[in-house]
N, C-alpha and C positions, 0 to 999 in steps of 0.2 A: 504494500500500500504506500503509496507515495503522497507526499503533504508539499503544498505549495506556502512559502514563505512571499510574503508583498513586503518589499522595503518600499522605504522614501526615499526621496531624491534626497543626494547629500553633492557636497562642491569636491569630488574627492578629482573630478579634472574640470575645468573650465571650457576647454578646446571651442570656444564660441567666441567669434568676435565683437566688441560693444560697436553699437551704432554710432554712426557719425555723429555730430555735434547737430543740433538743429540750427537752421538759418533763423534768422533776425525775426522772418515773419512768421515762424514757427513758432515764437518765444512763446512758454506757458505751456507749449503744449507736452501730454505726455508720451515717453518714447515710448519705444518697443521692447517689452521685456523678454530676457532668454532664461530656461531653465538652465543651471550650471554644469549638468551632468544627466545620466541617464540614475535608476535608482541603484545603488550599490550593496548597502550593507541595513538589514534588518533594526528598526527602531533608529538608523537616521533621523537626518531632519532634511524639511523642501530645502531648496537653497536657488537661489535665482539671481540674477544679476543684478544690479538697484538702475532702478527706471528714473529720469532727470524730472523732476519733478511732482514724482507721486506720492501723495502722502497714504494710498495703504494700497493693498494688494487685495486678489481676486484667485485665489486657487479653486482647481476642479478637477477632481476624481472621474475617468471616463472610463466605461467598459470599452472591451475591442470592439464591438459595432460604433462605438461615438459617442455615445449617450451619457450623461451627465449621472453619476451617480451619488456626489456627495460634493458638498461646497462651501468655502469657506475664507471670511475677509478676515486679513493682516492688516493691523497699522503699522506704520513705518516703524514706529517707535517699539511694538511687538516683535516687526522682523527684524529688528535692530539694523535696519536699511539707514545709518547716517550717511549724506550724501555725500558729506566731506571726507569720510573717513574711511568709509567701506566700498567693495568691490561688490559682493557676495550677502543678498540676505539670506536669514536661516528663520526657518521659525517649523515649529512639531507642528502635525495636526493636529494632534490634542485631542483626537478618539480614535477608536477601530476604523480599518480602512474597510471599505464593502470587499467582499472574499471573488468578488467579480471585476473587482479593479484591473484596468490593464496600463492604461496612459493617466499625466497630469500634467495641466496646465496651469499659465498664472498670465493674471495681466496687469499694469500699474492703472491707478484709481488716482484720478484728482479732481477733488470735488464731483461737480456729477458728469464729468468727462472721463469716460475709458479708454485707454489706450489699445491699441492692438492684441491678440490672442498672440503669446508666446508658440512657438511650435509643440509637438505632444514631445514627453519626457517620457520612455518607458520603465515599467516595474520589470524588474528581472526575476524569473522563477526559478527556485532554488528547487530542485525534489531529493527524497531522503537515497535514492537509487538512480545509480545510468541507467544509458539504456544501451543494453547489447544485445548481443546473441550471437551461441555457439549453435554451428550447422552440419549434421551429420551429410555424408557425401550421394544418403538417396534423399538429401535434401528435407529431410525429417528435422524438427529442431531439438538439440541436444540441450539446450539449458538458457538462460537467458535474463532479462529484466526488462518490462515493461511490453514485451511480446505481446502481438496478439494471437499472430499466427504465421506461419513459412509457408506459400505456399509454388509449385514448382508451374512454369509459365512456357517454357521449352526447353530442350536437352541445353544443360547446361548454364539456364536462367530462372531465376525464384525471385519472386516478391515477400519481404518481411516489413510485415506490418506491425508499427508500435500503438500504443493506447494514447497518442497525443502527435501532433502536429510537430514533424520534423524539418520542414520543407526549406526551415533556415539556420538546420543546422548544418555541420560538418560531419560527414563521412571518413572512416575507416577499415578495410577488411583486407584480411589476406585467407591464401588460404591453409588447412591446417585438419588438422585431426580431433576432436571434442574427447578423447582420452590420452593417458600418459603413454601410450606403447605406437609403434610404427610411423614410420616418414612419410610423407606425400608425394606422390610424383612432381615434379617442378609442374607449374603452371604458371596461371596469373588469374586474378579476379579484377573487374573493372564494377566501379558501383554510381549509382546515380538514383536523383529523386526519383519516386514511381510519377509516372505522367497519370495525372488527373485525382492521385491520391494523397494528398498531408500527411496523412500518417505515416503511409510506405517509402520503404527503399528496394532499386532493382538491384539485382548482383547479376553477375554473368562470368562466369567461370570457364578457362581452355585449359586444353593440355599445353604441352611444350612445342608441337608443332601449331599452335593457333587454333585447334578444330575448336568447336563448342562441348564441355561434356561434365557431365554432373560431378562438385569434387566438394569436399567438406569445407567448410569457413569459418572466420569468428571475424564478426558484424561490432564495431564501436560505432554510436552516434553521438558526436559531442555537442552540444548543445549553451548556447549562453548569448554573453554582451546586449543590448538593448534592447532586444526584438520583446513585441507584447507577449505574453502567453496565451496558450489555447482557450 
């Protein structure tokens, strides 16, 4: 069983550039705030850039379809946004995040003028297991995590399907034997997303002269960095 962790955003990299300065006839107005990072580490705090003249902020919890699930205003003085002083505001939520949370947003607030929506900031999902899978050579699955099922597609190609949307992770496999005894014949395996499936990955396995032919494997999917969750 695996548990998904929702951090907050925290300033642990900046990598965003501040906006330019506004022109003359801009004066007052408020800029464009950017989140300072994607979310990192569990019970963080938001962290965002400080907007040139806003005296409080607009945070917003979105699921992956878009939709607004929870929301909540900073004063300057809450997000310890001093314009003089600080780069980076930080302020806690200060409740549960919704367990369906994927993005968040902020925008800078001055008086009853809003500035722009910051772009989305994603939550990173932590889970308690990888996801792999070890593959027996009639293409049966020998052991694994998060599997849902192996199944064989033509001599020498199989689709392994996991319980969650891989489609932006990284790929690894070679091939191999799912017990301690006997060597493989040389081959190679190539792997790629399943086309029209999230879940899946295709594998396609040769022998040494290139033909296609059924041979054992072990399937890593590494998974991370900002992407929303499923």
């Amino acid at each position: 069983m695996r548990t998904k962790h929702f951090a907050l955003g925290i300033s642990a990299c900046l990598g965003l550039a501040l906006t330019a300065a506004p022109a003359a006839a801009d004066a007052g107005k408020t800029e464009a705030v950017y989140p300072s990072g994607s979310s990192v580490a569990p019970m963080g705090d938001f962290a965002w850039l400080v907007s040139k003249n806003a005296d409080k902020y607009d945070v917003e919890i979105l699921d992956k379809n878009g939709a607004v699930l929870q929301k909540k205003t900073f004063t300057s003085a809450k997000a310890k946004c001093n314009q003089k002083k600080n780069l980076v505001c930080r302020a806690p939520f200060g409740e549960a995040i919704d367990p369906k949370a994927a993005s968040w947003r902020v925008r800078g607030v001055e008086g009853s003028k809003k500035g722009p929506q910051s772009e989305l900031a994603y939550f990173i999902v932590e889970t308690d297991t990888p996801l792999w899978a070890v593959v027996n050579p009639d293409l049966t699955l020998a052991r694994g995590a998060g599997v849902v099922s192996v199944s064989k597609q033509d001599e020498g190609q199989s689709a392994v399907l996991f319980d969650r949307d891989v489609s932006q992770c990284a790929y690894t496999a070679n091939v191999g034997f799912a017990g301690d005894t006997g060597v493989p014949d040389d081959g190679a395996v190539t792997v790629v997303g399943l086309n029209g499936e999230p879940n899946g990955v295709y594998i396609a396995t040769y022998d040494q002269a290139g033909a296609s032919v059924d041979s054992g494997f072990h399937l890593v999917v590494t998974c991370g960095g900002s992407e929303p969750p499923v």
